[in-house]
Structures are given as C-alpha cells and as structure tokens.
N, C-alpha and C positions, 0 to 999 in steps of 0.2 A: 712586336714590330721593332725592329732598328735599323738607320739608315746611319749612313754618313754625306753630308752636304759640301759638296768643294765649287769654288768659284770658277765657269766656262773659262776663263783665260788661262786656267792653269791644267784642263782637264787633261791635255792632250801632251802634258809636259811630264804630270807626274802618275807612276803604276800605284796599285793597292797595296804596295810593297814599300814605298815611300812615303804611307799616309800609316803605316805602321800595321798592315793588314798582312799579315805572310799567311803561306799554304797549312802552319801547323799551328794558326793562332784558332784559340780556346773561348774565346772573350769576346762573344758576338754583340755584344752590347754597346757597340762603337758609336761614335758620334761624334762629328765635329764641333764646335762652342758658339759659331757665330751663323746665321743667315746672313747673304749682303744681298738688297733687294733693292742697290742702284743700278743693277744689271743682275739679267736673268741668270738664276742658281741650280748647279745639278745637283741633285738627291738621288745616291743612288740606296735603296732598299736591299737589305740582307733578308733574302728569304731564312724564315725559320729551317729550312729543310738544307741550309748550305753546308758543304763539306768542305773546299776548300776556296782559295780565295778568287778562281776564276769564277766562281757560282754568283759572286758582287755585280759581274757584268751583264747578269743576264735579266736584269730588273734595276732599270734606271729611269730619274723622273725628274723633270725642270719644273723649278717654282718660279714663275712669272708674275709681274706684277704691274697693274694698270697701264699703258702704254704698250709694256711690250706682250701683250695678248693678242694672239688672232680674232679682228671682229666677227669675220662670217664663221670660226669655230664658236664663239663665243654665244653668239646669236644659237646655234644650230642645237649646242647640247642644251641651253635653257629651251629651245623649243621640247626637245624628246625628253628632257627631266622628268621624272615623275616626282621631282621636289620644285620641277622650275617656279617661278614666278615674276610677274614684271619687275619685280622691285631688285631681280639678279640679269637682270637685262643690262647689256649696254646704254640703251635707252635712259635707263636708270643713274646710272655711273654718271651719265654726259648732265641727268639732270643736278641732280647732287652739287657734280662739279661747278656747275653755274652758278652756282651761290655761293661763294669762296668762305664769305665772312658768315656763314652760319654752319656749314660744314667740312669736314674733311673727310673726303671719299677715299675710298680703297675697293681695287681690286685683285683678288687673289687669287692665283690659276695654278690646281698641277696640272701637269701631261708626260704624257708617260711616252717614253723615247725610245728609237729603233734604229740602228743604223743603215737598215734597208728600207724603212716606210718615216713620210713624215709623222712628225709630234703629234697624238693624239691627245685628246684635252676630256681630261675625267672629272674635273669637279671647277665650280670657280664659287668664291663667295665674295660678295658684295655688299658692302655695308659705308657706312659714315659715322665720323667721331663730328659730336654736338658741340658746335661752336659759342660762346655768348662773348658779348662784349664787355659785360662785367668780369675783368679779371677774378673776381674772387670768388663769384658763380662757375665761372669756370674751372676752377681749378678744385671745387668740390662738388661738381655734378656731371664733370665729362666721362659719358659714357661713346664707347661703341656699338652701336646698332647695325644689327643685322636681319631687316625684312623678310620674312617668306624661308627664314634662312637659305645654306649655300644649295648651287644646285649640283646634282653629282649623277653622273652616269646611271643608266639603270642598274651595268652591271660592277659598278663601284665596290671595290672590299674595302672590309673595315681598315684595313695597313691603310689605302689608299686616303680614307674618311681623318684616318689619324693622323699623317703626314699634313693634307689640308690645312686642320686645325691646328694644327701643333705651327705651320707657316703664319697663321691668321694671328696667333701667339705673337711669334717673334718678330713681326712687322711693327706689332707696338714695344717692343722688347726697350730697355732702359737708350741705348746704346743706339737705336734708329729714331729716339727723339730727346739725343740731350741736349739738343739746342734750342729744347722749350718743352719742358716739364708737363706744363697746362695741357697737349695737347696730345699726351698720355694718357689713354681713357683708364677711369677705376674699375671699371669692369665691360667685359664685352658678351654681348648678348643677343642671340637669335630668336624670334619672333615666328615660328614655325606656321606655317600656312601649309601644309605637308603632312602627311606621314613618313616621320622619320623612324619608329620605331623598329626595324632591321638594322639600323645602324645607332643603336643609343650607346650601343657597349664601346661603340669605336668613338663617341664624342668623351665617352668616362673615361677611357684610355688619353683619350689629351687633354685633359682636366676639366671638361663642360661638365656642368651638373644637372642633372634634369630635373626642370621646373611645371609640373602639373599648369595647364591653362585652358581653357575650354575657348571655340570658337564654333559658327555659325557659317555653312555652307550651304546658298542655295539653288535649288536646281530651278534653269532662266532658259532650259530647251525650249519651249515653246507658251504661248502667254495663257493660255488656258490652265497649264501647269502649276505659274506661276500664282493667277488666281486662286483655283480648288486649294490650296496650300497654306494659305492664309489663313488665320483666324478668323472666325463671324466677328468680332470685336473689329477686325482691321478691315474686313471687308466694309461694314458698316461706316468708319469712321471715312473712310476713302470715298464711296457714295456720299456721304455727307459733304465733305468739301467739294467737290466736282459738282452737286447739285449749286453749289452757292459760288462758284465761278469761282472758284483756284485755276490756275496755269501752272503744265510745267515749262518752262523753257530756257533757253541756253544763252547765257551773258553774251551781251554786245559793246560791251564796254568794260575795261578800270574798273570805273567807279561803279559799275554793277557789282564788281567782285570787294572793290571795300564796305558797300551797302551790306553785303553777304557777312562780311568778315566783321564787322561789329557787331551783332547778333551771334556770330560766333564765341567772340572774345568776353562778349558777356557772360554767355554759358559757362565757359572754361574760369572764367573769374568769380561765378558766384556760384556753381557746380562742381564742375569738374576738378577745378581746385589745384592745377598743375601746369606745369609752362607750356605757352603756346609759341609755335612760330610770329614772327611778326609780317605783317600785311605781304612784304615783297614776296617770299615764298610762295606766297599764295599767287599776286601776279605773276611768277615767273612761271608757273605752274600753264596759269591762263597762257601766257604768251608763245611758252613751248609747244603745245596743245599734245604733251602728252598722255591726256585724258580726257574728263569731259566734266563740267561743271552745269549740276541740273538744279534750277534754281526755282523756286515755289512762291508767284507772284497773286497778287489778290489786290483788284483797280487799283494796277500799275506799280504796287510797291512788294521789293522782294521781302516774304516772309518768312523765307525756308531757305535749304536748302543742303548739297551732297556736293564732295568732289572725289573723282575715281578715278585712277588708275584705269586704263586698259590696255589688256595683252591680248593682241591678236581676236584670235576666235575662239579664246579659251576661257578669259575669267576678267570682269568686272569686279572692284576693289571698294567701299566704304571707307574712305581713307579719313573724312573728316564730314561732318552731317550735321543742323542743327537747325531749329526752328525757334522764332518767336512766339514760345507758347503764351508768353504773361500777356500779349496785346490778342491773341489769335487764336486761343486755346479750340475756340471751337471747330477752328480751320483743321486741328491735328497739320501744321507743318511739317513736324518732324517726321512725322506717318507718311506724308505724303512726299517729302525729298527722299525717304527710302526706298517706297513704292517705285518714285522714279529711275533709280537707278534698275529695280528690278526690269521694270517694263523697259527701260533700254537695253539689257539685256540682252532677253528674248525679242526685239525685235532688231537685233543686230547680230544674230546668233552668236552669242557668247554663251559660252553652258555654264557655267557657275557666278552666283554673288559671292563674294567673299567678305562676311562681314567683319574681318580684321579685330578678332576678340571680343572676347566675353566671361573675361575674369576668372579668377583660382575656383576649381570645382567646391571648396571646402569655406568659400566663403559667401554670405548673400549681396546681391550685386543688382540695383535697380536698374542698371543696363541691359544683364540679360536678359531680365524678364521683359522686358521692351524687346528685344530682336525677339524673342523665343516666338513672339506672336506671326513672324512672315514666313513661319513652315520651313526654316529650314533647317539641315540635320547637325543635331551636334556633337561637337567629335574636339575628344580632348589629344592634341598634336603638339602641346605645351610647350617648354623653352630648354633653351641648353644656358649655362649663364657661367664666366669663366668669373672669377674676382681677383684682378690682380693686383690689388691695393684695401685690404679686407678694414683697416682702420676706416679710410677715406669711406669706403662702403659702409660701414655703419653711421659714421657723421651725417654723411648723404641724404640714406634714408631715414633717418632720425629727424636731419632738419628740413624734409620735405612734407615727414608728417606734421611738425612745428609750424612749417607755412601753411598748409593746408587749414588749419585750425585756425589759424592769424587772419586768414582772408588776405592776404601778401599779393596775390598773383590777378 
C-alpha cells in the first residue's frame, strides 16, 4: 500500500504533477512526511495496479479527527461493525472526554471520497491516552488505549486497515505533541473484543504486533440459557446467597458508588496490584448513565458489585467487578455481581456478556478460572500493540512489576 497525504486547502491548487507524481514516474512508493490533523487531511491511495498518474485520482481518502467526524456516520458504522463495540462509540469519546484530567481522547476516521457521492466512513478508532497527575508517573507509564479495538467496515481492505493505523500513528507523531512530551503515549494498544483475524496482516503492515489474549464471551439470549451454562459450582453458590437474602440492585446515590469503590480499591491494592482510576471516574460514569452499575447488598450494606458498559441490544461489558470476599465469603459477592450483569442481560435482550479479558493463553491466571465457571465461550481475539518508545517500554513494565511486588498501589 502507498498513499500520499496533501492538506484540503491546497487540494484544488495543486496536480500530481506538482507533488512530483508525473505520467512516467516508476517510484510508486510516494508519500508525504507530515499528517496535519488541525483540519481534516486527504489521503489519496495509489492502487498497486497504477499505470499512470491519473490512476492517483481514482481512490482517495480523508483522515478526520474527533470533531470533524460525522456523528450519525459514526454511530451507524460502529452499529454494522462486526468489530463495533461501545467503547468505539461516540458515546464513548464524549465519555472519555469528560474527564479531561485523567484522559486524552482521540478519534480517528478514514472515509473514502467521491466527487459524485458523499464521504463514506470506513473505519474510525477510538481510544484515550492515560492521564496521572504525578508528572513522573506520567511520563513513564502513558499509554494509549484502544477498547474493543477500531471499528471498520465489514467490507474494509487491508490498504484501508493500514491507512487507519498508520493515522492513529501519526496523531501521536513527535511533531503533534511537542508542546508536551508526557502526553506522547510509550506505546499504543488495542484491546480486541472482536475478531480481527482477516485483517492481522494489515495491522503488521503498520507496525501493530499481535499479542495472544484470551477472553470470555457469553451468550445472555434468553435466561434459561444463561442458567444451563453455568457451572453446578456457581449454580450452587448463587442458590446459596439468594437463600440468605443477598439483593441485586442499582445505586441511588454518590455515596453508594464510593461504598462500592472502596471494596474495589482494596482489591486492586492488595490483588490486583495495578493502578486504579480514582473515585470520580467512577462517578462520572454514574452520572452520565452510560451503563449500569449492579450492586450486591446484604441488610442494607453493599457487598459486591459490577459496572458495565451498555451498547444498545447487543453486548453488556464487565468493565470493573468485585466483591467483599474477606467479610462475605460465604455470600460469594463477586459470583453474584457477575451473575448480575448476566441476568441483566438477558432480561434486557442484550446477546452477549463480554467479560473484557482473561489473560495470555500461555500463562496460569486465577482470573480465568473464576470467569471459565459462567459458561461462556473462549476465544483468543488478543492485541495489536505498537511500541513507540521501546526503552521507555521496558522501564515501564519493569517498574510495574517492581510495584506490584512493593504492594505500592
């Protein structure tokens, strides 16, 4: 694939002949040096199959970014995605955005151009660079994130997947953030929820590297389903609490959600062993109400609980889950906030749980074996992961395994 990228203000000024592209050039390898993504940019694509230099016009593509995208395109192709996901939503973006001082959002649109039909919009990916306020945390652990990864047409080619990525590149490029270094992410990386594997050779092609990861998908069509599917172990565990009066139900307040989130923070502090957001994320979450927070109560006080994403009528999310096992163990909370998400679910016809990872297939992981119990199927749809700062990248994860061992977090 080779394209060359010229800035809209000048499309109409200058030929392919003035960009150093004549009828008998040999050197299809063209390209411009810069993206400028203060205003939307053409890409035009040199089909492999060109002969001469009018063949340049007959496959051209604009790289758009956050603002200037079409919402109701935007919306429409993550609906028909077979990669969509909520986390490539507009939805998403707007949520992101609301929280300034913990992230920086991005979103990134081709569409591919016609001078007889409007701009159709083939792929957009959506992702956040991680903000801390500790400058020196930031400046060796900011990553970019990409949820669900991007989503892209069904009938998306790999040029078009390359282009994509190769934009989602040069938005963090040196040169679009030298006016603050920190907010250069060390590496950018997608979180696939998807099967991408039709398009792995087109993420190689712009330097993503595929990272094996296993995740948990479960079918929430109907609650009988949801049931048979289970484990006798989790079936059992789920009659047990319900005999002894567990509740699920849904925050009425703040301070329900910081009750929640300190039984959180504890887990992630003396478990999980990796940074957490701080409380307001979580309320802003609540506030937006773009999800649903199901929370696992036992006389009166919350002992559980899940918060989830939801996309339409498609897929309920496991975004963050945890239970007071050390006061509660017999309650099984954490059993019973997952459960919850499922049975909402299927009683709000959503077809899939998505339980948002379950670790590298080649390593043992007391995670998985906790989800593997609620039936659902697993399927290795693993990472793309670019490294643009490969020292910073080894510091990173070096001293993240250093804090994890420290108890730091």
């Amino acid at each position: 694939m080779h394209g060359i990228i010229i800035n809209d203000l000048f499309l109409a000024k200058k030929t392919p002949r003035q960009y150093g592209i004549t009828d008998n050039c040999t050197n299809k390898n063209v390209c411009l040096i810069t993206f400028l993504f203060s205003i939307p940019t053409k890409v035009l694509l040199l089909p492999p199959q060109f002969h001469n230099a009018s063949d340049i016009l007959k496959t051209e593509y604009t790289i758009r970014i956050n603002s200037h995208i079409d919402r109701l395109q935007w919306t429409q192709l993550v609906q028909t995605s077979p990669t969509g996901s909520w986390f490539q939503t507009p939805d998403a973006y707007d949520f992101f955005a609301s929280l300034p001082h913990l992230f920086l959002p991005f979103a990134v649109a081709l569409y591919a151009c016609s001078e007889n039909q409007k701009d159709t919009l083939r792929a957009v990916c959506v992702g956040f660079v991680t903000m801390d306020r500790n400058s020196l945390m930031q400046f060796f652990t900011r990553r970019a994130i990409i949820n669900g990864g991007p989503a892209l047409a069904s009938d998306c080619t790999d040029e078009e997947v390359v282009l994509l990525m190769q934009a989602v590149r040069n938005h963090f490029s040196p040169s679009a953030f030298s006016s603050s270094l920190a907010r250069s992410p060390i590496y950018i990386e997608t979180r696939n929820f998807n099967d991408f594997g039709r398009w792995k050779t087109a993420f190689e092609k712009a330097a993503f590297q595929y990272m094996p990861h296993l995740n948990f998908h479960v079918d929430c069509s109907d609650s009988d389903t949801v049931w048979n599917n289970l484990s006798e172990n989790r079936r059992r565990q789920i009659r047990k609490a319900q005999k002894n009066g567990v509740q699920i139900v849904e925050p009425h307040s703040e301070q329900e959600i910081a009750d929640w989130y300190h039984i959180l923070h504890d887990l992630y502090r003396t478990k999980v062993k990796t940074p957490l957001f701080p409380v307001e994320f979580f309320h802003q979450f609540y506030r937006l109400q773009v999800g649903r927070f199901l929370f696992v109560k036992y006389e009166g006080n919350v002992v559980g609980g899940i918060m989830c994403p939801i996309w339409e009528d498609k897929c309920i999310y496991e975004w963050y889950v945890c239970g007071n096992e050390a006061a509660y163990r017999h309650l099984n909370p954490s059993v019973m906030a997952t459960y919850a998400a499922m049975q909402y679910g299927s009683s709000h016809d959503l077809r899939r749980f998505d339980l948002m990872g379950a670790g590298k297939p080649d390593e043992p992981y007391g995670v998985r074996d906790f989800k593997s119990e609620f039936g659902g199927q697993l399927v290795e749809q693993g990472r793309f992961l670019y490294i643009s700062h490969p020292l910073l990248y080894k510091i990173g994860t070096l001293g993240v395994k250093l804090l994890k061992k420290k108890k730091i977090f």
